[in-house]
N, C-alpha and C positions, 0 to 999 in steps of 0.2 A: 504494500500500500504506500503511495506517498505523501508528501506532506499533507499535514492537517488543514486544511477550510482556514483557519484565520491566519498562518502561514502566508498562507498561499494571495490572501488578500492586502494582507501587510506587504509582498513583496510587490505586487502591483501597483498599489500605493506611489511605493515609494518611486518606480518606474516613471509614471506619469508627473509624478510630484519630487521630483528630487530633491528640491531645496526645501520641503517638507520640516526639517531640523531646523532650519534656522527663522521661520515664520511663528509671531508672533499671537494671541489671541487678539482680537480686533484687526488684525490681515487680511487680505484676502490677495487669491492670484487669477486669473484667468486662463484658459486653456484655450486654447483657438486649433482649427482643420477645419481647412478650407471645404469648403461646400457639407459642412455639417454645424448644426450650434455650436455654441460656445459653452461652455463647462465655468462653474463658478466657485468655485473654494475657499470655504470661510475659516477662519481659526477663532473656532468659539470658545475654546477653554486650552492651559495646559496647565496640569495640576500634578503634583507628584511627577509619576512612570504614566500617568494617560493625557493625550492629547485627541480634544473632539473636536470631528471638523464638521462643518454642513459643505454636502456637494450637491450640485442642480442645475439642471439647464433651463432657463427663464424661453417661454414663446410669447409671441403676442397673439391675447385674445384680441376678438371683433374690435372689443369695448377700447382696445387700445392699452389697457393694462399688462405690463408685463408679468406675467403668473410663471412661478416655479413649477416645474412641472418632469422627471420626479426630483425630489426634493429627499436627498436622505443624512441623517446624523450617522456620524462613524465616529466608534473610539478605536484609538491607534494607542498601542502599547509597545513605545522604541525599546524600551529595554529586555524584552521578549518578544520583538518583530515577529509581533500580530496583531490584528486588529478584526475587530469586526462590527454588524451593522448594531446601529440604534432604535431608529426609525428610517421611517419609508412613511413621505406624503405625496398626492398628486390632489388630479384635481376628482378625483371619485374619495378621497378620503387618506386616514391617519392610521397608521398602526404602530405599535411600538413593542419594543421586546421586551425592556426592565421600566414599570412602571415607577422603580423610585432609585432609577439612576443620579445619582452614582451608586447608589446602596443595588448592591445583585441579589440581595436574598429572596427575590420572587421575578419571575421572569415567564416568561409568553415561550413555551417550547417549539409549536410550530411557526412563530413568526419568526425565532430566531433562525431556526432553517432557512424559513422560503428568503429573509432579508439577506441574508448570506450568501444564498444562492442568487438571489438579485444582484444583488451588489457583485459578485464573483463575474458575472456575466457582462454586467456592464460596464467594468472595469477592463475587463477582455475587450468590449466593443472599442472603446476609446480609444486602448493602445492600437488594438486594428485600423482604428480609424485617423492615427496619429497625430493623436492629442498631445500639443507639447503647451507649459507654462509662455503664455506671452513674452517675447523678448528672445526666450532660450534658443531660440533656432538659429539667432543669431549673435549667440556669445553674453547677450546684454543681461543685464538682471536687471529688476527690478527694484 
């Protein structure tokens, strides 16, 4: 068998997100590939060994609102590169996995799957899709 699911997600992460380490809570970076949305990455917390980011691709409704759409929280654990999913929103709804995150002592078993599995999937797509942080393709940082 190989690595374990939050392994695996951690390493992608960090793929798409390289400078991942050195971003701050109140952050954010941009992902751009051309002729696909953009990817948004927030750094909402870093506390201890966890760091939680919100990622999400924003479209515009009719109304002209730009709506996140999906919309999910990941905690990222550097010093055991792994990570795994939070939540998952769109625009049909909210599901979460640890209702009194940061506290784990009760959690959602099948949401934890299927978000893992989400997130595993679209984290694939992105690098398929080659998602890089704005700037990096050409050396710049931000």
């Amino acid at each position: 068998m190989g690595k374990m699911l939050p392994e695996q997600l951690y390493r992608k992460i960090q793929q798409i997100i390289p400078n991942l380490e050195q971003l701050e809570p109140g952050e954010a970076v941009k992902l751009k590939s051309e002729g696909f949305m953009d990817l948004n990455v927030d750094i909402l917390s870093r506390d201890g060994d966890t760091v939680v980011i919100a990622m999400s691709h924003y479209y515009k409704h009719p109304s002209g609102d730009m709506i996140p759409d999906p919309d999910m929280e990941i905690a990222i654990y550097p010093k055991i590169k792994m990570a795994e999913a939070l939540s998952y929103q769109d625009s049909f709804g909210y599901r979460q996995v640890y209702p009194d995150f940061p506290e784990k002592n009760r959690y959602y078993p099948k949401a934890k799957q299927e978000l893992n599995s989400f997130l595993n999937t679209w984290l694939r797509n992105l690098k398929m899709q080659g998602h890089q942080v704005e700037g990096e393709e050409r050396g710049l940082s931000k």
